[in-house]
BAMARZA-282561 format. One line per field, with one value per residue (C-alpha): x, y, z negated. Coordinates in Angstrom, 1 decimal. Layout:
BEGIN
xx <- X_...;
yy <- Y_...;
zz <- Z_...;
***
This chain:
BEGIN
xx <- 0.0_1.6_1.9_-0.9_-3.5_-2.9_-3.5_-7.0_-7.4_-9.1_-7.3_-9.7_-9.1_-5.6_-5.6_-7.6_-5.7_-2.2_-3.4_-4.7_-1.5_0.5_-1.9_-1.8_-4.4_-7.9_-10.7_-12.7_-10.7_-13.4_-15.9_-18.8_-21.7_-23.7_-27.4_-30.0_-30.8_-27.4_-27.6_-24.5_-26.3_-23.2_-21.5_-23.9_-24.1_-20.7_-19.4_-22.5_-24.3_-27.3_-29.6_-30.9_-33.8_-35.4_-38.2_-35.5_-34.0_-37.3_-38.9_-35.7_-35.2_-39.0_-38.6_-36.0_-35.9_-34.0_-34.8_-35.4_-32.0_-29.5_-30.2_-31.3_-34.0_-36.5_-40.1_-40.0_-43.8_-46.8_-48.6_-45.5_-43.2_-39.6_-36.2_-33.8_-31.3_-31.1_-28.3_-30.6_-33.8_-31.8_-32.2_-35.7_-37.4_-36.8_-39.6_-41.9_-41.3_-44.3_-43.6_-41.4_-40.6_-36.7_-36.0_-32.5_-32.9_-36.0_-36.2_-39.3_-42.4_-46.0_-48.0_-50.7_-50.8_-52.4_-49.5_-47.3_-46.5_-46.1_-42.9_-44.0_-41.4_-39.6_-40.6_-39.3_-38.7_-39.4_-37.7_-40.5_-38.8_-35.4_-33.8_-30.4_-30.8_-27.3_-28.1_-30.9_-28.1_-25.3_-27.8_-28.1_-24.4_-23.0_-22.5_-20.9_-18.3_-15.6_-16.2_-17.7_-20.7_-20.8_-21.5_-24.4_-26.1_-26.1_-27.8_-30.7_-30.5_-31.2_-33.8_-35.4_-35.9_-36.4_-40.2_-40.6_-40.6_-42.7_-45.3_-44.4_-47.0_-45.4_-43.7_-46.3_-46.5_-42.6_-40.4_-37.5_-33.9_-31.5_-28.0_-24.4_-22.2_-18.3_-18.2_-20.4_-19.7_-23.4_-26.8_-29.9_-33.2_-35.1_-38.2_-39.6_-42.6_-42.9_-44.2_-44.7_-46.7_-44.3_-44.4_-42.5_-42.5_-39.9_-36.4_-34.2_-32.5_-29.2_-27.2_-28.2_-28.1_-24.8_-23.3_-19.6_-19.8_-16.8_-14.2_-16.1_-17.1_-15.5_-14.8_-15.3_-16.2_-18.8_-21.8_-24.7_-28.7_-28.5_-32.0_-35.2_-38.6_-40.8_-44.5_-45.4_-49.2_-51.2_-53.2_-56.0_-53.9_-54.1_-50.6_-49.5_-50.7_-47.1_-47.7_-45.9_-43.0_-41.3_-38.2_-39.8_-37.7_-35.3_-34.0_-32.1_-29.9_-27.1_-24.7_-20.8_-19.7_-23.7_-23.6_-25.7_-27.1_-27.2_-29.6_-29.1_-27.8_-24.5_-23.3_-20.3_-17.1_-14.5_-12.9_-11.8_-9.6_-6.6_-2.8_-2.3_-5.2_-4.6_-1.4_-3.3_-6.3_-3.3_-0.7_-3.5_-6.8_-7.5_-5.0_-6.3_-9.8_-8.7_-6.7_-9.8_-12.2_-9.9_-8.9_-12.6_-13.4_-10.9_-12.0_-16.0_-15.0_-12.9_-16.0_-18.4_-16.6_-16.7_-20.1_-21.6_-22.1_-23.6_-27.5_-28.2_-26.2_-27.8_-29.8_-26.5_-24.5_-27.1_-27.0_-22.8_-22.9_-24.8_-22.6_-19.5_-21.2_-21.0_-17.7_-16.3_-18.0_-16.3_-13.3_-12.5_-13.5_-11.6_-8.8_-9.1_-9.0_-6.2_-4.1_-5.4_-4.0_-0.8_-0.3_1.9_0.5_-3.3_-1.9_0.3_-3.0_-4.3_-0.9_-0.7_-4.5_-3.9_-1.3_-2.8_-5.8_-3.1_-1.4_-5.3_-6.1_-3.6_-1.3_-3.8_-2.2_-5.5_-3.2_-0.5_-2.7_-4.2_-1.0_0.0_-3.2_-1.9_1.4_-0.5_-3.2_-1.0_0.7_-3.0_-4.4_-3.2_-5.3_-8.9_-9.3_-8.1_-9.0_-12.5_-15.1_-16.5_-18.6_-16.5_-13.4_-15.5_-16.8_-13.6_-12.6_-15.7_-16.5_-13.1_-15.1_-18.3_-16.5_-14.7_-18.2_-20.0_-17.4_-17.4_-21.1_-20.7_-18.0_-20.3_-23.4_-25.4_-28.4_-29.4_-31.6_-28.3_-26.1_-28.5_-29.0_-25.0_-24.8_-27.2_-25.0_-21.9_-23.3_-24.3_-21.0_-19.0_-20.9_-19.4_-15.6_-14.2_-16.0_-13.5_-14.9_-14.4_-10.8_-10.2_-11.2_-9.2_-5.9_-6.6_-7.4_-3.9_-1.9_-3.2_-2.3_0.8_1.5_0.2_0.8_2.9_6.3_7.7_3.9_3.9_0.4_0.6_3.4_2.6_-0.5_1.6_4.5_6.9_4.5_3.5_0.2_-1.1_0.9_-1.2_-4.4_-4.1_-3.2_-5.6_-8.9_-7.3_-6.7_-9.6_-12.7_-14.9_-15.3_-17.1_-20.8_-20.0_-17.3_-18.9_-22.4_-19.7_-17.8_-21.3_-22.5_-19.4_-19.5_-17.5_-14.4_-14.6_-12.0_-9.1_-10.0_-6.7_-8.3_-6.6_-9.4_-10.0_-6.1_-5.9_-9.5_-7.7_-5.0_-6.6_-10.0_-7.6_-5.4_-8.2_-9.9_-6.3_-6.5_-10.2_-9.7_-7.3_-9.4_-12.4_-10.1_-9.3_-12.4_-14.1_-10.6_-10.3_-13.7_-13.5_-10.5_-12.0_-14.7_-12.3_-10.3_-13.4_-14.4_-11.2_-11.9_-15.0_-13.5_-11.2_-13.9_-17.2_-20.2_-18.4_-17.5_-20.0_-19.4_-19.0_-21.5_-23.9_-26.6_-28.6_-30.0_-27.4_-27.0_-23.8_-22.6_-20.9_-20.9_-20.6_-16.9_-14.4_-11.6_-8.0_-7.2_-5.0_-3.6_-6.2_-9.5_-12.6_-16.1_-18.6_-21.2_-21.1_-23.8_-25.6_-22.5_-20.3_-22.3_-22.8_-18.8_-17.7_-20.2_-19.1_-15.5_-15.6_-17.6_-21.1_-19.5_-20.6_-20.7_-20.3_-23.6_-26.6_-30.1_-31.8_-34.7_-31.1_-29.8_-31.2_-31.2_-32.8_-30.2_-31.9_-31.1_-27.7_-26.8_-28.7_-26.6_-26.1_-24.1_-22.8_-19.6_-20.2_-18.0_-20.4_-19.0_-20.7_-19.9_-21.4_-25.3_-26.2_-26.9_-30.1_-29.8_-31.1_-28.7_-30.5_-30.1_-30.9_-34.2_-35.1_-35.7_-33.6_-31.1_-29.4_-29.3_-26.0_-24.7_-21.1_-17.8_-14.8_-11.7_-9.7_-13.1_-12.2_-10.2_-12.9_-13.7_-11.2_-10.9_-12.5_-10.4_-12.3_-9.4_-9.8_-13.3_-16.2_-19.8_-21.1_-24.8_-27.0_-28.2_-31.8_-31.8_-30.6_-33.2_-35.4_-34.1_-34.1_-38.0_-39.0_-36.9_-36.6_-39.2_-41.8_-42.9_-45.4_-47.6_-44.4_-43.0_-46.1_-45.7_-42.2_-42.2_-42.7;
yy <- 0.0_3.2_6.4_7.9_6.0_5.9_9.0_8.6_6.0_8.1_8.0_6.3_3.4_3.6_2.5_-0.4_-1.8_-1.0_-2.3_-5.6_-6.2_-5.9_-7.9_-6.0_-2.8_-2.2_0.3_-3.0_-2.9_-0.9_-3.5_-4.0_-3.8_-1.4_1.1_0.9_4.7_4.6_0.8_-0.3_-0.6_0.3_-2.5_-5.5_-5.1_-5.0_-7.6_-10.2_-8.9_-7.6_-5.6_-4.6_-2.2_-0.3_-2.4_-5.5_-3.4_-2.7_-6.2_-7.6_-4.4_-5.1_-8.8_-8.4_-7.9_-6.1_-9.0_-7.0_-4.7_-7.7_-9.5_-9.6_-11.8_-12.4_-13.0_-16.6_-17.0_-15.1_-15.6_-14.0_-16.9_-15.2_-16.9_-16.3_-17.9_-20.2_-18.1_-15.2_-16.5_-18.7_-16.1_-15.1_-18.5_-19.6_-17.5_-19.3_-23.0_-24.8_-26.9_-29.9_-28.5_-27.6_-26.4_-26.5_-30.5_-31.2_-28.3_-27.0_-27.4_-26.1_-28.7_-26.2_-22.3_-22.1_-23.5_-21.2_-19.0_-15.3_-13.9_-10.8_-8.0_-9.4_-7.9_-7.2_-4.2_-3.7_-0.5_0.5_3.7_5.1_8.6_10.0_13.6_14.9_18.0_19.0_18.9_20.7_23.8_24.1_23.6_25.4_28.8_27.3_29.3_26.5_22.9_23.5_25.6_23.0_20.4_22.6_23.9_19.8_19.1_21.2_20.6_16.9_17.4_19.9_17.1_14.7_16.9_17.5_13.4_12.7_14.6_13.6_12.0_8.0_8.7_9.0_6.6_5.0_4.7_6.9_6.6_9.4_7.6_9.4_7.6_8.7_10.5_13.2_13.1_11.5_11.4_9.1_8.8_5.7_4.5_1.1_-0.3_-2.7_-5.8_-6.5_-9.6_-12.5_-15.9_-19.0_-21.9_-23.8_-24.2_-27.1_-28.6_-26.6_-29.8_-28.5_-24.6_-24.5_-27.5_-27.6_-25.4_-22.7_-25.0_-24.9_-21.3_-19.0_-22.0_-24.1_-26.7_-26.6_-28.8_-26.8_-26.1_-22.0_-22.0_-20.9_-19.8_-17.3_-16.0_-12.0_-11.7_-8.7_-6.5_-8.7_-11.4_-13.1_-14.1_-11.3_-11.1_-10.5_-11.8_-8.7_-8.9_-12.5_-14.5_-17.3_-20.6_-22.4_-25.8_-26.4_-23.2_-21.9_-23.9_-23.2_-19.5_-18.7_-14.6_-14.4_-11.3_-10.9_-8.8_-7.8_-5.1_-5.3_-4.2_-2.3_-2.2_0.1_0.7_3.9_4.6_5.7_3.8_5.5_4.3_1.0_1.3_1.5_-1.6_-3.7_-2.9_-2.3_-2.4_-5.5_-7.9_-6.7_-7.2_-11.0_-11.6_-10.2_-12.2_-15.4_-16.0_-15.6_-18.0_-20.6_-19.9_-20.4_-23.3_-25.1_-24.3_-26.0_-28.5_-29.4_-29.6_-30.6_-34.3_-33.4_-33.6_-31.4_-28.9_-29.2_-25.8_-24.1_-26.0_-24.9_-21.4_-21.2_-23.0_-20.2_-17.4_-19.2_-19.0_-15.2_-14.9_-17.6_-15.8_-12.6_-13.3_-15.9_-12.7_-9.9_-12.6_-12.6_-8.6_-8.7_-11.4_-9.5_-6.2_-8.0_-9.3_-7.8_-7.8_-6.9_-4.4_-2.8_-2.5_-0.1_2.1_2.2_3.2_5.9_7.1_7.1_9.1_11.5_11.8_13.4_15.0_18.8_18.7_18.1_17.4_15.4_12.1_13.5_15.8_12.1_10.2_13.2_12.2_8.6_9.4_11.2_7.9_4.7_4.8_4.8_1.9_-0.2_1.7_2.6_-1.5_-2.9_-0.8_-0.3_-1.5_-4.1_-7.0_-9.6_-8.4_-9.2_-7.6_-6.9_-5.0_-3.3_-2.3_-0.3_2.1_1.8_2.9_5.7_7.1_6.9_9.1_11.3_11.9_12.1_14.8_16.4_16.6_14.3_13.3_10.6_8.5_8.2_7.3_4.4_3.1_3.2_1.6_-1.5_-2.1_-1.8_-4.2_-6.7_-7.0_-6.8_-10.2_-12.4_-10.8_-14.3_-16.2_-18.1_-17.1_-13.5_-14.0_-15.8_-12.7_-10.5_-12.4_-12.9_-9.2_-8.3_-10.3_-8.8_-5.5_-6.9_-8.4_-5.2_-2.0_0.6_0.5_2.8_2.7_2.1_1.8_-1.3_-1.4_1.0_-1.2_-4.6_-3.1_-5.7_-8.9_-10.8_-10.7_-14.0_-13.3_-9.7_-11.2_-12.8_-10.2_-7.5_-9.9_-10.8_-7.2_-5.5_-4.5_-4.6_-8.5_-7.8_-6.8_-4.6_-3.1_-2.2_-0.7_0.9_2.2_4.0_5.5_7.6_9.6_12.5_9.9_7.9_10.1_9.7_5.9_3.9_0.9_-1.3_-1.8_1.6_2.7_0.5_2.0_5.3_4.3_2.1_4.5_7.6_6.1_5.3_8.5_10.1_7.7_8.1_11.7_12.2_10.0_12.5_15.5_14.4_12.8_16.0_16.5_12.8_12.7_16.0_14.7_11.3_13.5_15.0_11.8_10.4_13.0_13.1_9.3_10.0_13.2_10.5_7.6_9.4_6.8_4.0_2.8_1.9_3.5_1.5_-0.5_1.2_-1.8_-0.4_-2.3_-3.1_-5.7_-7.8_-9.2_-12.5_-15.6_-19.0_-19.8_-22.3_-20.9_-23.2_-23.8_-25.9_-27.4_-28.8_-26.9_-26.3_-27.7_-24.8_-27.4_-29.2_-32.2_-34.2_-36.8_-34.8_-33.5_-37.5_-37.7_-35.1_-36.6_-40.4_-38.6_-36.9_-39.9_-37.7_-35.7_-31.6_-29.9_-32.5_-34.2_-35.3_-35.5_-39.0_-38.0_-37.4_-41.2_-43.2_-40.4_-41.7_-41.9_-38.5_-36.3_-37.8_-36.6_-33.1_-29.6_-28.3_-25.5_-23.4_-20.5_-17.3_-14.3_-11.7_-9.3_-9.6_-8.6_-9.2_-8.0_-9.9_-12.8_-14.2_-12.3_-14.3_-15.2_-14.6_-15.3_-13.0_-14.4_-13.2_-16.6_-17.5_-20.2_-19.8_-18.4_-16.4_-17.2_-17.2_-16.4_-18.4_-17.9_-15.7_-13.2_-11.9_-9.1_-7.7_-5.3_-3.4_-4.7_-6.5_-9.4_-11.0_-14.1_-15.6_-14.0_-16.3_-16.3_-19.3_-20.0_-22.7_-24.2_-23.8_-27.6_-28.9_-26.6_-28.1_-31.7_-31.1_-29.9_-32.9_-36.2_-35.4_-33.1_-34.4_-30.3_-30.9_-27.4_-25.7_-28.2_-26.9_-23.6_-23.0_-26.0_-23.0;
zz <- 0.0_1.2_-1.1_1.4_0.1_-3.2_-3.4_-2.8_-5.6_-8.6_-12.1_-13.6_-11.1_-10.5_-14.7_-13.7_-10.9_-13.0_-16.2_-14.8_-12.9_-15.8_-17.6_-20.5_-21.6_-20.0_-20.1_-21.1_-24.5_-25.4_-24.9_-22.9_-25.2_-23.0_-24.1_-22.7_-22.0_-19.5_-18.5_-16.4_-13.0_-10.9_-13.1_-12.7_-8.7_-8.4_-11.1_-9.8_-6.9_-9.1_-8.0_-11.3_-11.1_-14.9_-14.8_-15.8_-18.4_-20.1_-20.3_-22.0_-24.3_-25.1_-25.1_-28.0_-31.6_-34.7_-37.0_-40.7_-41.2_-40.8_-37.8_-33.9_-32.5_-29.5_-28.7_-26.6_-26.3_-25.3_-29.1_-30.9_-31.4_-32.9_-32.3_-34.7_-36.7_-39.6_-41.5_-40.8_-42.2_-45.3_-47.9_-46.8_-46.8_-50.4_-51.5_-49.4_-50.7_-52.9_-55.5_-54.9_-51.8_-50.9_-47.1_-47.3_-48.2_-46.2_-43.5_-42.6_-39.7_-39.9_-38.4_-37.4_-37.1_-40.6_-42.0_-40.9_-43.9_-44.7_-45.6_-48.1_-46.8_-44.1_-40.4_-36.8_-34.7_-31.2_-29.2_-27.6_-25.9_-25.6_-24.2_-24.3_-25.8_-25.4_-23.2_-25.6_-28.5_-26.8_-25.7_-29.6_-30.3_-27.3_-29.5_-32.8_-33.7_-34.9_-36.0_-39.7_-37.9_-35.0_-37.5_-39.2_-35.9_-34.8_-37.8_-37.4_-33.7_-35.0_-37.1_-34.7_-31.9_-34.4_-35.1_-31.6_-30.5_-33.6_-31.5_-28.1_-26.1_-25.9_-29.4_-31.8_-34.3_-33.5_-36.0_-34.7_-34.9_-33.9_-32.9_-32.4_-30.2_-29.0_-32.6_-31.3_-27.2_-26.9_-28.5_-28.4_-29.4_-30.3_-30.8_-32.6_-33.3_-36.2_-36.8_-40.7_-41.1_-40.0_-40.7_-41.1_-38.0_-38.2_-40.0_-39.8_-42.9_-44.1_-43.3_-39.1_-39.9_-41.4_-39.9_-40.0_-42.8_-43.1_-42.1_-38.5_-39.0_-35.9_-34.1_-31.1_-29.9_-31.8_-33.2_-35.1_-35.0_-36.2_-35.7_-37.1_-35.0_-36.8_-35.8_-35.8_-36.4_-35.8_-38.0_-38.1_-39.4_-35.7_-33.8_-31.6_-27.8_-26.2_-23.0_-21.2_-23.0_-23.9_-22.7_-21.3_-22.4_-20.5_-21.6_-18.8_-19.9_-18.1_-15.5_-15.9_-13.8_-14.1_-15.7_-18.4_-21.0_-24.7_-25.7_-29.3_-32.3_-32.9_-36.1_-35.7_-34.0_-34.8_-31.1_-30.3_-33.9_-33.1_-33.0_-37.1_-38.5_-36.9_-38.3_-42.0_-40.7_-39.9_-43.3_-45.8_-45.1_-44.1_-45.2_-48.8_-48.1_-46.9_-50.0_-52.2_-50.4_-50.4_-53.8_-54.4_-52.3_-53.9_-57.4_-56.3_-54.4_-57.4_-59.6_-56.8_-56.5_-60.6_-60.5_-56.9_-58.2_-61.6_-61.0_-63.5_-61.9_-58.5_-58.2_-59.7_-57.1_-54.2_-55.1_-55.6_-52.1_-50.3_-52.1_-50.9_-47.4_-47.5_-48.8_-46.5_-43.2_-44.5_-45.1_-42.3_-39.8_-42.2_-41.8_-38.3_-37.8_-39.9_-37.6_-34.5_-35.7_-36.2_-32.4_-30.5_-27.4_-28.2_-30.7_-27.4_-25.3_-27.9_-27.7_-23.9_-23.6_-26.4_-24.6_-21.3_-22.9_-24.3_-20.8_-19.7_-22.6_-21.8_-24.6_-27.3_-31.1_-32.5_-32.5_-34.4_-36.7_-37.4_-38.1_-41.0_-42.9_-42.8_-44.0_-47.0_-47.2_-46.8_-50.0_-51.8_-49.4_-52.4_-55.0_-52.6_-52.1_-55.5_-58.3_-56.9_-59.4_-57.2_-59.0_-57.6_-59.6_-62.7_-65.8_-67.7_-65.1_-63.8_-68.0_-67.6_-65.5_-67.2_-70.3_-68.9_-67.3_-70.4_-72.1_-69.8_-69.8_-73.8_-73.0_-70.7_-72.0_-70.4_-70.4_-73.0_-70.9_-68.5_-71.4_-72.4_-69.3_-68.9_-72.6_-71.7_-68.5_-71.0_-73.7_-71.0_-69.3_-73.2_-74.0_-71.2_-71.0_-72.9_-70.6_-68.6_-65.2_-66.5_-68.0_-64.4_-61.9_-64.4_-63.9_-60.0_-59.7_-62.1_-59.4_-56.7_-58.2_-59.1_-55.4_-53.5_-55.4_-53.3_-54.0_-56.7_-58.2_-62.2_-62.7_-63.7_-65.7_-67.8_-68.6_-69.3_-70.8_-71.2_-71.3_-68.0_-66.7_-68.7_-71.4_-71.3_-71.2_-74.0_-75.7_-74.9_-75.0_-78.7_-80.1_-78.3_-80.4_-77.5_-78.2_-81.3_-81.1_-84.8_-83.5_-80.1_-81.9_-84.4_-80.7_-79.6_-83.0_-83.3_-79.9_-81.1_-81.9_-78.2_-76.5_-78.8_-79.2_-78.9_-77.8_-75.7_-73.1_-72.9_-72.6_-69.5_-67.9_-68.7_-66.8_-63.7_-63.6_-63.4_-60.5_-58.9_-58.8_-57.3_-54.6_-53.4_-54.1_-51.4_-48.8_-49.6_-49.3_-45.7_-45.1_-43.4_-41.2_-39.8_-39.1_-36.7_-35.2_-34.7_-32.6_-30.9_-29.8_-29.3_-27.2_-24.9_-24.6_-23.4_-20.9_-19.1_-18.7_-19.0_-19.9_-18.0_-21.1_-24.6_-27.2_-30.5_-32.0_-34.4_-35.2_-32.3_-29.0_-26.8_-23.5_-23.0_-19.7_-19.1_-17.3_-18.7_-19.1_-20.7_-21.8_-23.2_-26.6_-28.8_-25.9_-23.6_-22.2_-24.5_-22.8_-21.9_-23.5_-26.5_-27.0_-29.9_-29.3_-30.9_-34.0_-34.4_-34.0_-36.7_-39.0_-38.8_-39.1_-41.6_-43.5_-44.2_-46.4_-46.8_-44.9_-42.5_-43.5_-41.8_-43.5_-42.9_-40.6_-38.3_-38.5_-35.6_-32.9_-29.0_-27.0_-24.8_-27.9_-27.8_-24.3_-24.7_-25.1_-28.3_-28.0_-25.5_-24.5_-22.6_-22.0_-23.4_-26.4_-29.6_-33.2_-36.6_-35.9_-33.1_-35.0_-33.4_-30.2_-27.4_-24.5_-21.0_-17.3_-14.5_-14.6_-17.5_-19.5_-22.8_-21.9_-25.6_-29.2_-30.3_-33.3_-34.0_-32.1_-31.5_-33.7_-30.8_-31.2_-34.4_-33.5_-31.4_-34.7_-32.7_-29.0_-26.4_-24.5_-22.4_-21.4_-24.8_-26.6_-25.9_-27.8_-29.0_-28.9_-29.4_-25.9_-25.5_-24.3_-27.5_-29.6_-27.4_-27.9_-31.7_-31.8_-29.5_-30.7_-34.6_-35.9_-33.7_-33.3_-30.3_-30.9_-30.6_-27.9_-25.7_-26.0_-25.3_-22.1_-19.7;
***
């Protein structure tokens, strides 16, 4: 290619072409979790020959779901049937079980639609409308006279159209939503309708939902039935006519290459921070939050483990299990940010496209101005993620800073219905601190201290002085007074003596509460600051690309393109299908042991459930969010359930890559499979066999 003509090439695609031939950074990085109110068009014709006209864009945006505040989901039926899954309906449908009755053991079916049963407080969304209102924002901001008075005037601007929809013919009565994307370079208006009067259909036993368990968590292949079908009724308690607006379902699903859609609300991705704060992610933030979440994990999973085969420990043992569940999923993708952030190459993609942006951006110092605050933060990453009074450090701990704010609402003044409230939290906590869970997340939170405190930092030793950390919990849980209930109703009848109390306990909140509040005090300082330069960078992003590029997730409908795709791992090729086969294979391996295990209804499987799909890869980008979103073909029909990602997804908190990222769904076909040969669920059978 001659000089000539590559002068003709736009920027913006002369990145593209050099990028991909050095296989290194992409625009892409950014993701492709697109909005509906600027749907990529342009893209789908020329990625798969799509003709895709608004008419498509509104029946799947209607067809799909935000399922409560934590999940996605989709109408598959033309009487309201929800798809969702299992890990987003477990801590909803305990309240609906009768007596005797245990869903994670025995899994649930209503046999007819007056079974099907109420969930008090749980309901749906459905974005009926949506309009990008960013020209209607800027004509109120145009005249600010510096960033502090921008901020004000898009406030009201804000509320201003916020009044005028609620009165707009096609708005009335939508619940709106006004969304920011590009830190300010973009802004949306939404509007949902809600459904509140859902019911229960169908949810396999927790043995299906959470097959695997975390070991299999954020992996693939993969064997597991994340599955749970839900009902929306109308006002006058009859199921919900939404015959113009449901995936109709496929059990064939998707062939291998085939593109396919997810339709969902991701969470939140964190995309367009710049190389200094990745800097922090990858040295502090994030390799703490693993660490905290870990040893956690370990403890809970030592005490599970004590008591699973004690059968009058079986509720305890259940309710542990599903607490583990959420730390595990946590910090197995907080684990996997953390290793992300830490390779090279992916980590090199985000330096070459800042700089690129910087090479476009005339000169600008908003990259720099950020990596000053950093130089400021870093050495108090340490003290904003450990000395936090989080509940999962435990109640010796978390007291510390109960203590320190009661006396400084005695000191102040304050209000006595305050300090009792304060004083019951403090009395509550005092009773278990010799408990031996409690004197176990106090020494695990002292080593983490101990193991991550910033260098030159003597927090800590000023609170052990010359003792170890056992040897110093000993000793303060033996000379404290705050073990005593005398001594502690003695403590909070003498107010006017508390602030010159030598405690031991209190010495050490003195010491940990006041380091803390130096650290978070110089985040907040810079808070207002990063977050104007973050516009800013945002916004020079967003100068260079325009809207050919989404803006980070914000829990809000999105659609994801991909195709159906295997991708290599440990050595050979991972299947784009997974079948029955192999969920029958892990649990003969692994000898029916949790989380491995199989219920009995599951033990003499037809040999047609055997060969159906289970689960399925695609290319699409997802994050945490999109949990129940449906996966969709051209045609519109729901060939699959998303509920996971593979291991290599993880650092997508941060960046798309598209070689190694694949989505893992359940395959319609082996939902299918599941309701036909084991729960015998012929109603349901019916309805979705389109």
């Amino acid at each position: 290619m001659t000089k000539k003509y590559l002068l003709l090439i736009p920027a913006f695609c002369l990145f593209i072409f050099n990028m991909q031939a050095q296989k290194k950074a992409s625009p892409y990085d950014f993701g492709k979790m697109w909005t509906f109110e600027n749907p990529p068009k342009d893209w789908l014709k020329s990625t798969y020959n799509m003709d895709v006209k608004d008419e498509w864009f509104d029946f799947v945006r209607k067809s799909s779901l935000r399922f409560a505040s934590w999940c996605s989901a989709s109408f598959i039926s033309e009487n309201g049937l929800i798809m969702t899954n299992h890990h987003c309906s477990r801590d909803v449908v305990g309240a609906l079980q009768k007596e005797g009755e245990n869903f994670d053991k025995q899994g649930f079916y209503a046999t007819t639609l007056a079974d099907e049963r109420k969930a008090d407080g749980l309901y749906v969304e459905q974005m009926i409308k949506a309009e990008d209102i960013t020209k209607l924002v800027q004509a109120k901001t145009k005249n600010a006279k510096d960033d502090a008075d921008e901020v004000i005037l898009r406030k009201a601007a804000l509320e201003e159209i916020e009044k005028t929809y609620a009165e707009k013919e096609g708005w009335k009565g939508l619940r709106l939503q006004l969304v920011t994307f590009y830190s300010g370079g973009k802004f949306s208006i939404y509007g949902y309708k809600r459904f509140s009067d859902i019911r229960l259909v169908w949810i396999p036993e927790l043995d299906l939902g959470f097959f695997g368990g975390d070991p299999d968590n954020f992996t693939y292949p993969r064997y597991n039935l994340d599955v749970t079908f839900w009902r929306a009724y109308d006002e006058n308690g009859t199921p919900l006519n939404t015959s113009e607006n449901y995936l109709k379902f496929n059990k064939n699903g998707a062939a291998e290459g085939e593109p396919v859609f997810v339709v969902g609300n991701p969470g939140r991705t964190e995309r367009y921070r710049t190389v200094a704060q990745l800097s922090y992610d990858r040295d502090y933030r994030y390799p703490f939050q693993y660490k905290f979440l870990k040893n956690r994990n370990d403890m809970m999973m030592r005490k599970y483990n004590s008591i699973k085969n004690d059968p009058a420990k079986e509720f305890e043992a259940q309710e542990l299990l599903n607490e583990i569940a959420g730390v595990a999923n946590s910090m197995k993708a907080f684990g996997g940010i953390a290793k992300g952030l830490k390779d090279p190459e992916l980590f090199n993609r985000k330096v070459e496209v800042e700089n690129y942006i910087r090479s476009k951006s005339g000169g600008v110092t908003y990259w720099d101005d950020m990596a000053k605050h950093y130089e400021v933060l870093n050495p108090n990453g340490w003290v904003v993620s450990h000395l936090s009074p989080n509940g999962l450090r435990g109640n010796i701990y978390t007291v510390m800073h109960d203590l320190v704010a009661y006396r400084e609402l005695v000191k102040s003044g304050g209000a006595q219905d305050k300090k009792d409230k304060l004083k019951g939290t403090i009395t509550e906590k005092l009773k278990t601190i010799n408990n031996p869970e409690q004197v176990e997340l106090f020494t695990i939170w002292l080593n983490e201290v101990r193991e991550d405190a910033y260098t030159g930092d003597m927090t800590l030793q000023k609170v052990l002085g010359k003792r170890n950390i056992n040897e110093y919990v000993k000793w303060l849980l033996k000379e404290t007074k705050f073990t005593e209930d005398k001594k502690v109703a003695k403590f909070f009848e003498k107010e006017e003596k508390m602030e010159k109390d030598d405690d031991p306990l209190l010495e050490a909140a003195d010491l940990f509460v006041t380091r803390f509040k130096e650290g978070s005090k110089l985040f907040q300082a810079s808070a207002q600051a990063r977050q104007a330069l973050e516009a800013k960078i945002a916004n020079q992003a967003f100068k260079v690309y325009g809207d050919k590029l989404p803006p980070d997730a914000t829990f809000t409908l999105r659609i994801s393109d991909g195709t159906i795709k295997n991708y290599d791992y440990n050595g050979t090729t991972a299947p784009v299908i997974t079948t029955y086969f192999g969920l029958y294979d892990r649990y003969y391996s692994y000898k029916g042991e949790f989380p491995w295990a199989l219920p009995e209804r599951w033990m003499d499987p037809p040999l047609d459930l055997l060969k159906a799909p289970l689960n399925t890869i695609s290319t699409n980008d997802i994050i945490g969010g999109n949990s129940g979103s449906p996966l969709i073909n051209k045609d519109r029909q729901a060939v699959g359930l998303i509920f996971d990602g593979n291991i290599e997804s993880l650092p997508g908190n941060f960046i798309f890559d598209e070689a190694l990222n694949r989505t893992v769904s359940v395959h319609a076909g082996g939902i299918f499979a599941a309701l036909k040969y084991i729960y015998k669920a012929d109603r349901i059978v019916k309805e979705i066999d389109n």
